[in-house]
N, CA, C and O atoms as a GROMACS GRO file, in nm:
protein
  444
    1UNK      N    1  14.294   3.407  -9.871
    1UNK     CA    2  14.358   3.347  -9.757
    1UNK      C    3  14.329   3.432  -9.635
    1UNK      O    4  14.301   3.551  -9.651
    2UNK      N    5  14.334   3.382  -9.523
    2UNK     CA    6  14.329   3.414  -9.403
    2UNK      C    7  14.481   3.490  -9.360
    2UNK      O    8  14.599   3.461  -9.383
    3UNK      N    9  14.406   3.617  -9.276
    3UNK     CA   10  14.518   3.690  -9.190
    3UNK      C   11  14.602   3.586  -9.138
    3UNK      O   12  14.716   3.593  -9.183
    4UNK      N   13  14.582   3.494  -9.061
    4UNK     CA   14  14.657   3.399  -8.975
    4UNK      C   15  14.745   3.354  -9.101
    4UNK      O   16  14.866   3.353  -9.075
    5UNK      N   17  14.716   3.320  -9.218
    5UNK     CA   18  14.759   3.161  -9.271
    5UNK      C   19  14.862   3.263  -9.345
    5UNK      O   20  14.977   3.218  -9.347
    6UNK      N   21  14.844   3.417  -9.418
    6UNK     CA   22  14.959   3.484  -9.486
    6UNK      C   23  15.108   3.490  -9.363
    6UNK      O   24  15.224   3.504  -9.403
    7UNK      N   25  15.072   3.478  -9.224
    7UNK     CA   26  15.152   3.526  -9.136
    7UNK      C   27  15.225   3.418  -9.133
    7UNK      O   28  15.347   3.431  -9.148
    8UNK      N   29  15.167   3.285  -9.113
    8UNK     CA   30  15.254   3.160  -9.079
    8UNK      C   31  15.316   3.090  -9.194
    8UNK      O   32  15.401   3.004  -9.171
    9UNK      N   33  15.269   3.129  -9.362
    9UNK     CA   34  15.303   3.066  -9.464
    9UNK      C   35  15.392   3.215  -9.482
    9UNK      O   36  15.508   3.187  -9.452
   10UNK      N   37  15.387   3.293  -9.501
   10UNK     CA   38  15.501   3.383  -9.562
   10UNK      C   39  15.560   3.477  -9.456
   10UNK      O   40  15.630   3.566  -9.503
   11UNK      N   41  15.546   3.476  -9.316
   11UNK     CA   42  15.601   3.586  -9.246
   11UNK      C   43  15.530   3.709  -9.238
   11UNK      O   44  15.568   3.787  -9.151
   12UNK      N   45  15.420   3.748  -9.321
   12UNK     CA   46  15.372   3.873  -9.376
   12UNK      C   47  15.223   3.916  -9.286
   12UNK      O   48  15.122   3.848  -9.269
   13UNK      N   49  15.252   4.047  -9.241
   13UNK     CA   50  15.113   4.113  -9.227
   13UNK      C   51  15.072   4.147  -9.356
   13UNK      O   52  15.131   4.149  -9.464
   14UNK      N   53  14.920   4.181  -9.308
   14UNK     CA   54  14.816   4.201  -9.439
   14UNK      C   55  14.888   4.396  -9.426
   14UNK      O   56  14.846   4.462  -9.521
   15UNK      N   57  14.921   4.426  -9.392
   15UNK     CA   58  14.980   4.565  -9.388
   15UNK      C   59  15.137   4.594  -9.466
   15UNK      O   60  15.169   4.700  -9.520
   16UNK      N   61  15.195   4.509  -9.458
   16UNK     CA   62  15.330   4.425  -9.543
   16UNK      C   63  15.320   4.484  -9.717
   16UNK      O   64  15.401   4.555  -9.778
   17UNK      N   65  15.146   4.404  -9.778
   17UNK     CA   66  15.123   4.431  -9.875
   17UNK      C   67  15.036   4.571  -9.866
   17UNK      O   68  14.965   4.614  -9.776
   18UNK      N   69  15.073   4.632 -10.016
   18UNK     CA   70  14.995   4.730 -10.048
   18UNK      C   71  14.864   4.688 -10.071
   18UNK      O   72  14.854   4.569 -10.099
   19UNK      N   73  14.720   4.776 -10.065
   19UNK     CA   74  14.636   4.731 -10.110
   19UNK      C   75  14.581   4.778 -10.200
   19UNK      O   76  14.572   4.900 -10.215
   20UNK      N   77  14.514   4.662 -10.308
   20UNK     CA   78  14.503   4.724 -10.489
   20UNK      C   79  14.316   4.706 -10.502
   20UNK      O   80  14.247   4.714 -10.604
   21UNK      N   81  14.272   4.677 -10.356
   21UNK     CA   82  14.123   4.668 -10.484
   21UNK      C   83  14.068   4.608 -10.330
   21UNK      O   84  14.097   4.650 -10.218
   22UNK      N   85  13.980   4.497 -10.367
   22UNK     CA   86  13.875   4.453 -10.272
   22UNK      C   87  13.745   4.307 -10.338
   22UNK      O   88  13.676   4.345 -10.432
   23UNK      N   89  13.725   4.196 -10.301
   23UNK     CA   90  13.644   4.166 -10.350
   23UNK      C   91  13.524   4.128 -10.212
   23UNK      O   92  13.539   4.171 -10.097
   24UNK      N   93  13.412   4.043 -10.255
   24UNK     CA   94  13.279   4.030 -10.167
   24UNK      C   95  13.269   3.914 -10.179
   24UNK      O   96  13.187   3.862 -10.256
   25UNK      N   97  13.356   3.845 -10.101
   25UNK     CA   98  13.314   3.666 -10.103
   25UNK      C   99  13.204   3.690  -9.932
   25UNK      O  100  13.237   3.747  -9.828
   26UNK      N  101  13.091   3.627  -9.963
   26UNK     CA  102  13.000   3.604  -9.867
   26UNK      C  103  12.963   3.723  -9.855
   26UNK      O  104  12.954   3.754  -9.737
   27UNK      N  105  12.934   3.821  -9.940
   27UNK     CA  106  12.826   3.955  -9.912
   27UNK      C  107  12.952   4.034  -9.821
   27UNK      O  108  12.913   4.150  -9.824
   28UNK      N  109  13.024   4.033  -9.777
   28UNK     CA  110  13.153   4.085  -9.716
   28UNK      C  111  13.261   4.138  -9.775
   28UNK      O  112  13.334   4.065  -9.844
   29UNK      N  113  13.292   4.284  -9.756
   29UNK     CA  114  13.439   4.364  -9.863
   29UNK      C  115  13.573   4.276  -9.743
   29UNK      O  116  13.600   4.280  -9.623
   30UNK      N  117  13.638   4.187  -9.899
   30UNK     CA  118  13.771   4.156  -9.803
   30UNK      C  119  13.877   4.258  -9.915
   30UNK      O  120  13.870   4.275 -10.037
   31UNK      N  121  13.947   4.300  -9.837
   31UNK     CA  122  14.073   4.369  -9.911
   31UNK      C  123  14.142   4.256 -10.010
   31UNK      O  124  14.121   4.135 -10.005
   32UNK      N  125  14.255   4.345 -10.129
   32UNK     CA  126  14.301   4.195 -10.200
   32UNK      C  127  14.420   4.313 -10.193
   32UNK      O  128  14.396   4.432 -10.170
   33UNK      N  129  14.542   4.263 -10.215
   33UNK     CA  130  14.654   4.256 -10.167
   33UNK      C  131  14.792   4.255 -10.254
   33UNK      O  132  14.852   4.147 -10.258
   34UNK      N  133  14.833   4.338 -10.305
   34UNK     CA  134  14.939   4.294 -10.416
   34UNK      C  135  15.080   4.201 -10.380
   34UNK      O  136  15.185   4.242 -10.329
   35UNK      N  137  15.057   4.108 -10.411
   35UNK     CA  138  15.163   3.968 -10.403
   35UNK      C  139  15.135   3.902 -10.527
   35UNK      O  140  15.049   3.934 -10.609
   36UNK      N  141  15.247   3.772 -10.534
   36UNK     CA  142  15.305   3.660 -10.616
   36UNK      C  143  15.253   3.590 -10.580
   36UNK      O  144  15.200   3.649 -10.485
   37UNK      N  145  15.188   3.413 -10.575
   37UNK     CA  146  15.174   3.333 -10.531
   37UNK      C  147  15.313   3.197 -10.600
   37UNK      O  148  15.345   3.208 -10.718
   38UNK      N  149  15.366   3.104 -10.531
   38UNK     CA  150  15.422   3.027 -10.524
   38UNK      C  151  15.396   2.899 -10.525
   38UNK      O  152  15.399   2.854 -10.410
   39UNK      N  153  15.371   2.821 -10.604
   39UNK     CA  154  15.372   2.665 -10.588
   39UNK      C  155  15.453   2.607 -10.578
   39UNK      O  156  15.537   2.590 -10.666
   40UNK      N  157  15.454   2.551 -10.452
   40UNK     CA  158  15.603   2.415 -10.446
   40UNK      C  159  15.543   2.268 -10.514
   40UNK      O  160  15.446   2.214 -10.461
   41UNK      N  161  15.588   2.229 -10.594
   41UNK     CA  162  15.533   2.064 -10.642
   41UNK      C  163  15.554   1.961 -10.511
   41UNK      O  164  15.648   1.983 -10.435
   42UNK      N  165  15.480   1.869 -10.494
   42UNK     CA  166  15.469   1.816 -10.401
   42UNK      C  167  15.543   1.705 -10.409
   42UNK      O  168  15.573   1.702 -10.529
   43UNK      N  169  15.600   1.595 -10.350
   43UNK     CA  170  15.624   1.450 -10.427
   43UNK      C  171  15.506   1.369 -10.436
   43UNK      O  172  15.411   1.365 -10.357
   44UNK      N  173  15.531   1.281 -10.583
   44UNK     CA  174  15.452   1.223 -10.628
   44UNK      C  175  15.420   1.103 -10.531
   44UNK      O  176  15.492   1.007 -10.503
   45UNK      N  177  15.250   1.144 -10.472
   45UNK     CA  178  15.167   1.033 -10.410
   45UNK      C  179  15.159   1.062 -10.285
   45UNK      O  180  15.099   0.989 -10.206
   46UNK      N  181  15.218   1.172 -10.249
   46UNK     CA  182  15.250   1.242 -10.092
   46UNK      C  183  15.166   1.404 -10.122
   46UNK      O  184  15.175   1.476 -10.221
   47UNK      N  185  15.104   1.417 -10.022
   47UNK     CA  186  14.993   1.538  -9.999
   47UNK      C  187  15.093   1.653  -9.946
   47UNK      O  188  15.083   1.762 -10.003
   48UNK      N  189  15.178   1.642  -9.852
   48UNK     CA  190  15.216   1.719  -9.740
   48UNK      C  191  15.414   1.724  -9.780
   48UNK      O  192  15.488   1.791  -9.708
   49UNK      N  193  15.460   1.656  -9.883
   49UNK     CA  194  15.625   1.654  -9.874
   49UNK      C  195  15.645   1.732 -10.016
   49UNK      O  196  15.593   1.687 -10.119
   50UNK      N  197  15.721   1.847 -10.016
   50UNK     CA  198  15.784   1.867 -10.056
   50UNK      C  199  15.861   1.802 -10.198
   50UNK      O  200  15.920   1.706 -10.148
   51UNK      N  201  15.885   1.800 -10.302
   51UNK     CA  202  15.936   1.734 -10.419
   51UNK      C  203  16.114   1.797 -10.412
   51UNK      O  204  16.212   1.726 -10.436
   52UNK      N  205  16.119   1.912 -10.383
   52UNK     CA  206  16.263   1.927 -10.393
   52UNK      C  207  16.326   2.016 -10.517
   52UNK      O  208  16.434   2.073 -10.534
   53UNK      N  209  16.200   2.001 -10.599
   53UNK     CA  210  16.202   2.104 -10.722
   53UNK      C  211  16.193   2.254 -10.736
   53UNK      O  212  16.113   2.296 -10.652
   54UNK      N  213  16.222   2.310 -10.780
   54UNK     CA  214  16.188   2.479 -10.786
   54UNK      C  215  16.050   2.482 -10.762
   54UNK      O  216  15.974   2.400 -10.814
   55UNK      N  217  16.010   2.577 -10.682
   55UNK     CA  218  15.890   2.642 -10.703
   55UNK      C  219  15.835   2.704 -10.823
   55UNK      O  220  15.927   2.743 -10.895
   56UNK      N  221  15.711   2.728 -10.876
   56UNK     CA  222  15.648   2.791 -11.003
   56UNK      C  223  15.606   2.944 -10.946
   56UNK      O  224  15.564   2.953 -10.830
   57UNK      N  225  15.615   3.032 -11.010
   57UNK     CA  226  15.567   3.127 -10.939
   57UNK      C  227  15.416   3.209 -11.013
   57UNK      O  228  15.396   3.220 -11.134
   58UNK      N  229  15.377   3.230 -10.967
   58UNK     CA  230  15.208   3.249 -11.043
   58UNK      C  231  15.200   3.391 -11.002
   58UNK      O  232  15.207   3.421 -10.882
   59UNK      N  233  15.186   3.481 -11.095
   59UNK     CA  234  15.192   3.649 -11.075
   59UNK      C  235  15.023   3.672 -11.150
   59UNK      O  236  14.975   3.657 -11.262
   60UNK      N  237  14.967   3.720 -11.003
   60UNK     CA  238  14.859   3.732 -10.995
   60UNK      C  239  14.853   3.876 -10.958
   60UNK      O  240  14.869   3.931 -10.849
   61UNK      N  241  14.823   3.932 -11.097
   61UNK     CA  242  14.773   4.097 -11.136
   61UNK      C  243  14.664   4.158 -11.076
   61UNK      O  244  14.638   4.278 -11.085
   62UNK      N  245  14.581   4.046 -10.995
   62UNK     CA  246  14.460   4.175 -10.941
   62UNK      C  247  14.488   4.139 -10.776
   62UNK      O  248  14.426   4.190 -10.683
   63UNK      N  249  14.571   4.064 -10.769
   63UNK     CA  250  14.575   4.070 -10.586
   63UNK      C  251  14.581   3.902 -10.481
   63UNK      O  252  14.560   3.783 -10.505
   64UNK      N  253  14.612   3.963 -10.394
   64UNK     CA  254  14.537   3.822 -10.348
   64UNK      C  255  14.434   3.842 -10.239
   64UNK      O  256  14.472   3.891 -10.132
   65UNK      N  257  14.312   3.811 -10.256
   65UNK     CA  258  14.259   3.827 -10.111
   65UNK      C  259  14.300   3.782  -9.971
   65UNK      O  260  14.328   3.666  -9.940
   66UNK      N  261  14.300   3.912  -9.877
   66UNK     CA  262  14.312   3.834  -9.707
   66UNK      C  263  14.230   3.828  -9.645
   66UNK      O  264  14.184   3.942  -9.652
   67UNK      N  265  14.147   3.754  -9.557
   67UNK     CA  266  14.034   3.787  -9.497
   67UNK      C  267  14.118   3.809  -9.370
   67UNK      O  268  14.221   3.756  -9.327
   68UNK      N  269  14.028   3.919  -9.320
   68UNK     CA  270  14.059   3.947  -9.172
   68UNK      C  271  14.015   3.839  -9.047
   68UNK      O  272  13.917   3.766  -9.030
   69UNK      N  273  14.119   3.861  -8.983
   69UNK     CA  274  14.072   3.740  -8.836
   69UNK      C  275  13.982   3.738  -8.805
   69UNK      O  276  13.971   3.637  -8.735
   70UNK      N  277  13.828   3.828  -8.812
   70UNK     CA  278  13.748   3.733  -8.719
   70UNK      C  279  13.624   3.725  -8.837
   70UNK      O  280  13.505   3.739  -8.808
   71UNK      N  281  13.675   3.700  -8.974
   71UNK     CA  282  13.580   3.641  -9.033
   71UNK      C  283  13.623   3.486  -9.056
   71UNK      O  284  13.721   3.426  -9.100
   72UNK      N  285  13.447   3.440  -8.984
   72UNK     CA  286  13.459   3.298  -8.964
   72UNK      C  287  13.374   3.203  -9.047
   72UNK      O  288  13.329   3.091  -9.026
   73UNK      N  289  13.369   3.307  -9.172
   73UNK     CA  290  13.269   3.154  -9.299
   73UNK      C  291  13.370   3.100  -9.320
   73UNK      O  292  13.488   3.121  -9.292
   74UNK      N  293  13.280   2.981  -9.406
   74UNK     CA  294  13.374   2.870  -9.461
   74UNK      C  295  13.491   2.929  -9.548
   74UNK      O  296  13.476   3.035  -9.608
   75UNK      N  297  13.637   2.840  -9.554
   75UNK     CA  298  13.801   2.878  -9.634
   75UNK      C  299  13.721   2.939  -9.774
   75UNK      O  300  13.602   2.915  -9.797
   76UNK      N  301  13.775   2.990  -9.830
   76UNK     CA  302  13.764   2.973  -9.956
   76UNK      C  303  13.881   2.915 -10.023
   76UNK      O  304  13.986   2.921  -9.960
   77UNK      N  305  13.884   2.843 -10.172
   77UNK     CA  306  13.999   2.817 -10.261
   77UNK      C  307  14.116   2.906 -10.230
   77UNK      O  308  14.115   3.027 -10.249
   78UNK      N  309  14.227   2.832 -10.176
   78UNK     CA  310  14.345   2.954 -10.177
   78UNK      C  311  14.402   3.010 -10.300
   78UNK      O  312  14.474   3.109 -10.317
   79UNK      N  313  14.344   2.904 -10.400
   79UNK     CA  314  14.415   2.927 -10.531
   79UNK      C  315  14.250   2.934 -10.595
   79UNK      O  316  14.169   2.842 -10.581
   80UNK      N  317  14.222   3.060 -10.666
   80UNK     CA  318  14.086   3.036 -10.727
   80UNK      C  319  14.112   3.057 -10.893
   80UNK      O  320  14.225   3.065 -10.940
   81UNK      N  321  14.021   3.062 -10.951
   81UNK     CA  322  14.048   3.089 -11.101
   81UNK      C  323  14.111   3.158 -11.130
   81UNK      O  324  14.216   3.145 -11.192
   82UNK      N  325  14.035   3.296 -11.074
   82UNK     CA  326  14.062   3.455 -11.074
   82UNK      C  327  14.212   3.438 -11.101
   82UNK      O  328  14.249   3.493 -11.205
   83UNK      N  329  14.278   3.394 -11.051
   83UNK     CA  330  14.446   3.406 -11.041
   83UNK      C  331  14.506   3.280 -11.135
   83UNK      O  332  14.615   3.288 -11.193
   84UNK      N  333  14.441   3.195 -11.139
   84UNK     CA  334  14.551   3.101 -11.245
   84UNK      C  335  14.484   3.171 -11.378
   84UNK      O  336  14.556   3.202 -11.472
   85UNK      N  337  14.379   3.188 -11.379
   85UNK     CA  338  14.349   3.278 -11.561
   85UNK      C  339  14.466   3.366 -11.556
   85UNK      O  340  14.569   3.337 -11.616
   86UNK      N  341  14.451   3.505 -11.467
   86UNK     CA  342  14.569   3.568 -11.507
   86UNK      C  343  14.695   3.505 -11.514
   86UNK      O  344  14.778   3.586 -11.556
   87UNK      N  345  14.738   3.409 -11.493
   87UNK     CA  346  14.878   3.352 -11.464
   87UNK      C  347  14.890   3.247 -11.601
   87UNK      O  348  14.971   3.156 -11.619
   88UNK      N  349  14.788   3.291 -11.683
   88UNK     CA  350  14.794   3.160 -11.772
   88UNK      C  351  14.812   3.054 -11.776
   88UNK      O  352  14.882   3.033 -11.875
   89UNK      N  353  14.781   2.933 -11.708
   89UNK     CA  354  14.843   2.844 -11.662
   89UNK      C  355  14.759   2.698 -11.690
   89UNK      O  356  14.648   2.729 -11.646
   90UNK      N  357  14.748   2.574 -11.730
   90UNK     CA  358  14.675   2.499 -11.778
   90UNK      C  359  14.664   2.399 -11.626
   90UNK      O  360  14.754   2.334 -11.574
   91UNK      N  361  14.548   2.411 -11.590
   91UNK     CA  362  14.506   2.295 -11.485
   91UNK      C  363  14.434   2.157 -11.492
   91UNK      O  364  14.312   2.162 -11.510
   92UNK      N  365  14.492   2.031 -11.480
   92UNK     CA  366  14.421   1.921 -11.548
   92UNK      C  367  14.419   1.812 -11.399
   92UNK      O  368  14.517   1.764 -11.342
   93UNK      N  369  14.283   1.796 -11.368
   93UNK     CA  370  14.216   1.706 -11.270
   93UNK      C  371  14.226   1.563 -11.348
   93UNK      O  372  14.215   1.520 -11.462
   94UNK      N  373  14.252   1.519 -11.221
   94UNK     CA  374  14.251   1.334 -11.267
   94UNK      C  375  14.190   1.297 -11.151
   94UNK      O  376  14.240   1.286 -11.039
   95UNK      N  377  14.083   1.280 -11.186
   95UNK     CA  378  13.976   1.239 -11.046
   95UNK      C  379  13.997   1.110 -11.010
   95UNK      O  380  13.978   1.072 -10.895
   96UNK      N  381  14.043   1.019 -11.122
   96UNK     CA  382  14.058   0.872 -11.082
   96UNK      C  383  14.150   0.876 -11.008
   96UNK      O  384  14.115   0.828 -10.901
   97UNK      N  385  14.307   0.924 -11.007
   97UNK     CA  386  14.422   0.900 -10.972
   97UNK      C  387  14.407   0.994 -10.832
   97UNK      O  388  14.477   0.977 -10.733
   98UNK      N  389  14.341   1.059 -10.841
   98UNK     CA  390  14.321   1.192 -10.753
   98UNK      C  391  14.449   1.300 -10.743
   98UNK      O  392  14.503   1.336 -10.639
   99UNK      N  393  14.477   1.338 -10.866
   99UNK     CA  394  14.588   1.401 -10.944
   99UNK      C  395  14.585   1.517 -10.967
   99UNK      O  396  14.513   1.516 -11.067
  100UNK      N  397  14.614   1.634 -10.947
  100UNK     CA  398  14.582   1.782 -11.012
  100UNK      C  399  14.720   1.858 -11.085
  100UNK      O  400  14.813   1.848 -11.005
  101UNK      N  401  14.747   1.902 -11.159
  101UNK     CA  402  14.858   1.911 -11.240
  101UNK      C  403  14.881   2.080 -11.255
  101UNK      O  404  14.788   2.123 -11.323
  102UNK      N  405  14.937   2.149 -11.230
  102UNK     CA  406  14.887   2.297 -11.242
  102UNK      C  407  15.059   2.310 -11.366
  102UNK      O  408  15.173   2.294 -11.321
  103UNK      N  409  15.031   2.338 -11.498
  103UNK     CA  410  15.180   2.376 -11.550
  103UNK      C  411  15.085   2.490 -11.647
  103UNK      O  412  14.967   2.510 -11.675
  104UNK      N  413  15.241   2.560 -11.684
  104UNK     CA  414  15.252   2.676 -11.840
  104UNK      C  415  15.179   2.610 -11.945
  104UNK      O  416  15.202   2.496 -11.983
  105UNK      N  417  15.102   2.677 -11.984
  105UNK     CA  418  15.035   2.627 -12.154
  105UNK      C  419  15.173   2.582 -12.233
  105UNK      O  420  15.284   2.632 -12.216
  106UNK      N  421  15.150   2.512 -12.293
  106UNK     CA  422  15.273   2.422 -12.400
  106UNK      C  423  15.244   2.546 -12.500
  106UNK      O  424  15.131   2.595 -12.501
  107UNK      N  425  15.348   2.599 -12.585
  107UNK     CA  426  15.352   2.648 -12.659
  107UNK      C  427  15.431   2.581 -12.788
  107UNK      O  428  15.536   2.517 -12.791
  108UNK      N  429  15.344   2.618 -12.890
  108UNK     CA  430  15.427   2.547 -13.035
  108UNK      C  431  15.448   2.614 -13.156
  108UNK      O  432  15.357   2.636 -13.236
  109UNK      N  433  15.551   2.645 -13.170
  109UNK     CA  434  15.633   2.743 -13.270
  109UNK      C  435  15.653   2.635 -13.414
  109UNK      O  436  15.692   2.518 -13.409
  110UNK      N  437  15.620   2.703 -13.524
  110UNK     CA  438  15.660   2.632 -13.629
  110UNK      C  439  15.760   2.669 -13.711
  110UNK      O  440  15.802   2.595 -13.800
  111UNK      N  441  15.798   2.767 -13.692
  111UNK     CA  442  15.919   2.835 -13.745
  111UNK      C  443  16.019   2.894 -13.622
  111UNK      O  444  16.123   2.953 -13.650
   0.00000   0.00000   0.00000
């Protein structure tokens, strides 16, 4: 994520967080950042509202990247693999419906 977008979505300077590491999206060292990420569920069939439900919280162990303000390549994924692998989390695309589902692996106990 972008310096700007951590400030206006969470209040937070990139100085706020400690910093744990670094990755090279576009041949470029961006710092990565120790935070949580948060999903709010959206309502169903609406892009932009809110559902009203708890948030999920996705604890992402190697960081989050910030890019600094005046790098101007293209966004990257705010949410990339890197972080739902660690977060364990099962993601299922419905391209027809244009649907994306982000939940906890189902777990099944037999005893």
């Amino acid at each position: 994520m972008g310096e700007e977008q951590l400030q206006q979505w969470a209040g937070l300077r990139p100085d706020h967080l400690a910093e744990i590491g670094h990755i090279h999206p576009y041949g470029e060292r961006v710092p990565t950042r120790a935070a949580n990420v948060w999903l709010h569920p959206n309502r169903p069939g609406q892009r932009d509202e809110f559902s009203g439900a708890p948030p999920f919280r996705v604890e992402v162990g190697s960081g989050i990247g910030v890019c600094p303000t005046p790098m101007t390549r293209p966004r990257l994924p705010l949410m990339g693999l890197r972080g739902l692998r660690f977060a364990n989390v099962e993601v299922v695309m419905d391209c027809t419906r244009c649907r994306v589902t982000i939940r906890t692996r189902r777990r099944f106990w037999l005893f």
